[in-house]
N, C-alpha and C positions, 0 to 999 in steps of 0.2 A: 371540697374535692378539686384540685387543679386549679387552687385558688390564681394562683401566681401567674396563671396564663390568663387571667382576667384582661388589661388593658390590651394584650395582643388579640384576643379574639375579635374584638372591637376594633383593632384597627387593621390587622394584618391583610383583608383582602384588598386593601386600597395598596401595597406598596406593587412596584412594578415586578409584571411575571411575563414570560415569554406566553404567547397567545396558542391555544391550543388549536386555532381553527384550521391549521395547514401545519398539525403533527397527523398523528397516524389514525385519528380517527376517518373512515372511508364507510358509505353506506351499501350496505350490499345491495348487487346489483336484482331488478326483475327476475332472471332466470335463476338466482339461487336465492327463493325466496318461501324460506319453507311455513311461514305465514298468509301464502295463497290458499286456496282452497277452503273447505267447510269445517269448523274446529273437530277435533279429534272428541271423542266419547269421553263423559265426565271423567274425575278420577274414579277407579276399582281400590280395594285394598291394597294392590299391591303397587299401586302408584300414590304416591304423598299428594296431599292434596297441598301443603303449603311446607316449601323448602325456602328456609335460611341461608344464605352464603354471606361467610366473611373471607372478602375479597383482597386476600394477602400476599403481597410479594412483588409487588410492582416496581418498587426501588431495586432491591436484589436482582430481580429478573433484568434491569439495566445496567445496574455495574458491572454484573458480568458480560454483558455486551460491549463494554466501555460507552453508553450513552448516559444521559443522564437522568436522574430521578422523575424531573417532568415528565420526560418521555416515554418512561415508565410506564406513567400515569396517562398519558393519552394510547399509549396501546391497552391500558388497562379497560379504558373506556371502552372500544372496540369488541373487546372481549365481551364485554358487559351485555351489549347486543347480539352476539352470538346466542350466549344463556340465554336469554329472552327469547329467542327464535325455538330451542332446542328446548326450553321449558314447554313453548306452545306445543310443540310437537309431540311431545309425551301427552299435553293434557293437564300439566300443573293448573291447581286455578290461583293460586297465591306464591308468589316471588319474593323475596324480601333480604335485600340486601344492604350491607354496610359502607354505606360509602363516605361518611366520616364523622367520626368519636366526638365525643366533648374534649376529650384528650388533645384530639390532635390538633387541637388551636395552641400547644406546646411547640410544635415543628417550624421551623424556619419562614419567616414571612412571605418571604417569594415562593416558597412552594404551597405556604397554604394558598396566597393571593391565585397561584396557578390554577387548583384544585378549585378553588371558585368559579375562577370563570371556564374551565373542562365543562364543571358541572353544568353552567348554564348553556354551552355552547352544546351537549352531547341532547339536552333536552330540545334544544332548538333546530338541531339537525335531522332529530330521529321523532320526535313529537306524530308527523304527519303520518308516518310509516307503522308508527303503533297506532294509532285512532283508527286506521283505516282497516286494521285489524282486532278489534274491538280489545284492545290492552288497556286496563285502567291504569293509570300511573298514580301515584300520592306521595306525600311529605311526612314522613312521622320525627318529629325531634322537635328541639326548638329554636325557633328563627327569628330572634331577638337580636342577635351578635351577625346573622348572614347580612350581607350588603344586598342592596334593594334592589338591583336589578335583578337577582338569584329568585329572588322572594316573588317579584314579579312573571318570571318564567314558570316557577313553581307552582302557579295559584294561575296562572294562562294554562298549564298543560292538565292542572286537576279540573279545571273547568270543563276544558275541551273535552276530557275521557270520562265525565264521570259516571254517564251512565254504559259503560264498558263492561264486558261479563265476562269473556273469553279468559283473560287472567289480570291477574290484580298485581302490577308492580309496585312494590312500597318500598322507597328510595328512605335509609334512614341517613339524615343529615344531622350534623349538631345533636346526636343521638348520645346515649349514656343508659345502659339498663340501672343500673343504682339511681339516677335522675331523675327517671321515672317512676320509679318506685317512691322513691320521694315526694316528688310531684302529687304522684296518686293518692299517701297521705296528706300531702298538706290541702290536698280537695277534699277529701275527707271529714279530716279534722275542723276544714270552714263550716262543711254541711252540719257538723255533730254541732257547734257551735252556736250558729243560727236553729238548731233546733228539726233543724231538716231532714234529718237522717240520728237515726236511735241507733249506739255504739251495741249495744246488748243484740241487734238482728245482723250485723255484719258478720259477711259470711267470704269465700273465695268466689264466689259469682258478684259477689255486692262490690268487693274491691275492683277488680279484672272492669267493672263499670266504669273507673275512674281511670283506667291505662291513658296511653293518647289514641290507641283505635280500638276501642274498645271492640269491633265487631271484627276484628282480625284472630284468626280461629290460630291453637294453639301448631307450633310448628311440629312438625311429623321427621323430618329431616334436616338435622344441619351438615354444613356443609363447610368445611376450611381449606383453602388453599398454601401452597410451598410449604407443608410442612410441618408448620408451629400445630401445634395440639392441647389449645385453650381457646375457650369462650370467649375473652375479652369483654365482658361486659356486653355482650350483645342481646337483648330479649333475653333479659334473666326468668322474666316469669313464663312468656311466652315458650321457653324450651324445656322446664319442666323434666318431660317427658319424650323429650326431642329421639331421636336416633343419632346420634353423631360420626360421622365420616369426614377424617383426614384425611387429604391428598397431597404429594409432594408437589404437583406440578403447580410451578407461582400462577396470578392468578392473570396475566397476559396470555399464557399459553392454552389457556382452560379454556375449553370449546366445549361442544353441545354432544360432542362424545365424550368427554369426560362427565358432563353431567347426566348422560344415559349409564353411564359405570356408575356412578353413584347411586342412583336409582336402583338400579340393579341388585347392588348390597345392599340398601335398605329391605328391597324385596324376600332378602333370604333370615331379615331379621323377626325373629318371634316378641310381636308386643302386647304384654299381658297387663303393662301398669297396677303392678303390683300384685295382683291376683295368682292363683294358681291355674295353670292351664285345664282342661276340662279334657279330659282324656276320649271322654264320647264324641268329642266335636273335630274337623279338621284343625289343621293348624293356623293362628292369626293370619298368616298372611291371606288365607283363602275366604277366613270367617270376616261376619260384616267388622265394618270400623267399631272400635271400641273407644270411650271413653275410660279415664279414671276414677274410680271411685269416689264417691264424696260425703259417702256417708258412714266411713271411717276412718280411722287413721290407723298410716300407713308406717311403718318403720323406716 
């Protein structure tokens, strides 16, 4: 898979990038800071308990400004914190966003290099300001190919939050859902190996054990920005059963009222997963949360 971007993943964040720390990322101030106070009531049915966003359109949303694709990406960053603010507000307890592909170790070296250190500079600005509001933050991908001071921020800000409960930020880096899926058989396939695990008792709970966060609860909501109207390989298994909602507006402009509109639509969505609705009962959205079936198969 994107074999050919091999030796660039490995080397691309060392070439020179413009430094994001004095672009457009700014921390909001005390008085608009809708993370004070005592967290909001758990999620209800009619709020997702764990929404996906693929956070699309950062380039675009600059060219048409005449700025540049970096720049993009540090007001992208911004944004990023918005959501997190306006997730809390709702009550999400699981966040889980895309912030960059196995893919896009393909893209131009100065702006992967940029995108490296955004990353580590957005977690080193805003770290304090989530902890102090019980935000778990995490790592889901794999960080073999990231450069070590990333790695290092990474594993400083999982530390610092990790017993955090209010919501669960999961930053996927060097992520790929195909990847992972892979991954998850080739753990697997060691366990059947060594004797460890009997192929004949695997089941879709037995696999989901070997994801990379195994206790990250299936997504209720996705979410895509500027437009485009596909997955991209994002939590292939994890969305399932997702809800899906496109939005035009690129993903700089997307604040904590567009992600109350999305919630919103999600709200008026009927999710039966597979089943036929029960005509004695109110409708999903009112009824408790539902899982999928698993003790048949489903068409």
């Amino acid at each position: 898979m994107n074999t050919g971007c091999t030796v660039r993943r490995e080397q691309s964040y060392r070439a020179e990038a413009p430094s994001p720390d004095t672009a457009v990322i700014s921390p909001c101030s005390a008085a608009d800071n809708p993370l004070a106070g005592p967290p909001p009531a758990r999620s209800t049915p009619r709020v997702p308990d764990h929404i996906a966003i693929v956070m699309d359109g950062n380039g675009r949303w600059a060219t048409r400004r005449g700025l540049t694709r970096t720049q993009g990406h540090a007001a992208g960053a911004k944004a990023l914190i918005q959501v997190v603010e306006g997730a809390v507000e709702i009550g999400i307890r699981h966040l889980t966003v895309f912030a960059f592909s196995t893919e896009n170790w393909c893209r131009p070296a100065v702006e992967v290099g940029f995108l490296m250190t955004l990353m580590r500079s957005t977690l080193r600005k805003h770290l304090q300001r989530l902890h102090a509001h019980a935000v778990r933050v995490r790592h889901v991908g794999r960080r073999t190919g990231l450069p070590p001071d990333l790695i290092s921020e990474i594993k400083a800000a999982e530390q610092l939050t990790a017993d955090n409960d209010r919501l669960t930020l999961t930053i996927c880096l060097d992520y790929g859902g195909r990847t992972e899926l892979v991954d998850a058989a080739r753990s697997i396939a060691e366990a059947a190996a060594i004797g460890t695990l009997d192929p004949a008792t695997l089941d879709a709970q037995m696999f989901a054990r070997h994801l990379y966060a195994p206790e990250l609860p299936d997504v209720d909501l996705f979410i895509r920005t500027s437009g485009e109207q596909r997955i991209s390989n994002f939590l292939l298994w994890q969305c399932a059963y997702a809800e899906l909602v496109f939005v035009d507006t690129p993903w700089p402009d997307f604040d904590r009222h567009h992600l109350r509109q999305a919630v919103e639509i999600y709200a008026t969505r009927n999710r039966t997963f597979g089943t036929v609705e029960d005509p004695d009962r109110s409708t999903a959205r009112s009824a408790p949360r539902r899982q999928p079936c698993t003790s048949t198969n489903e068409p």
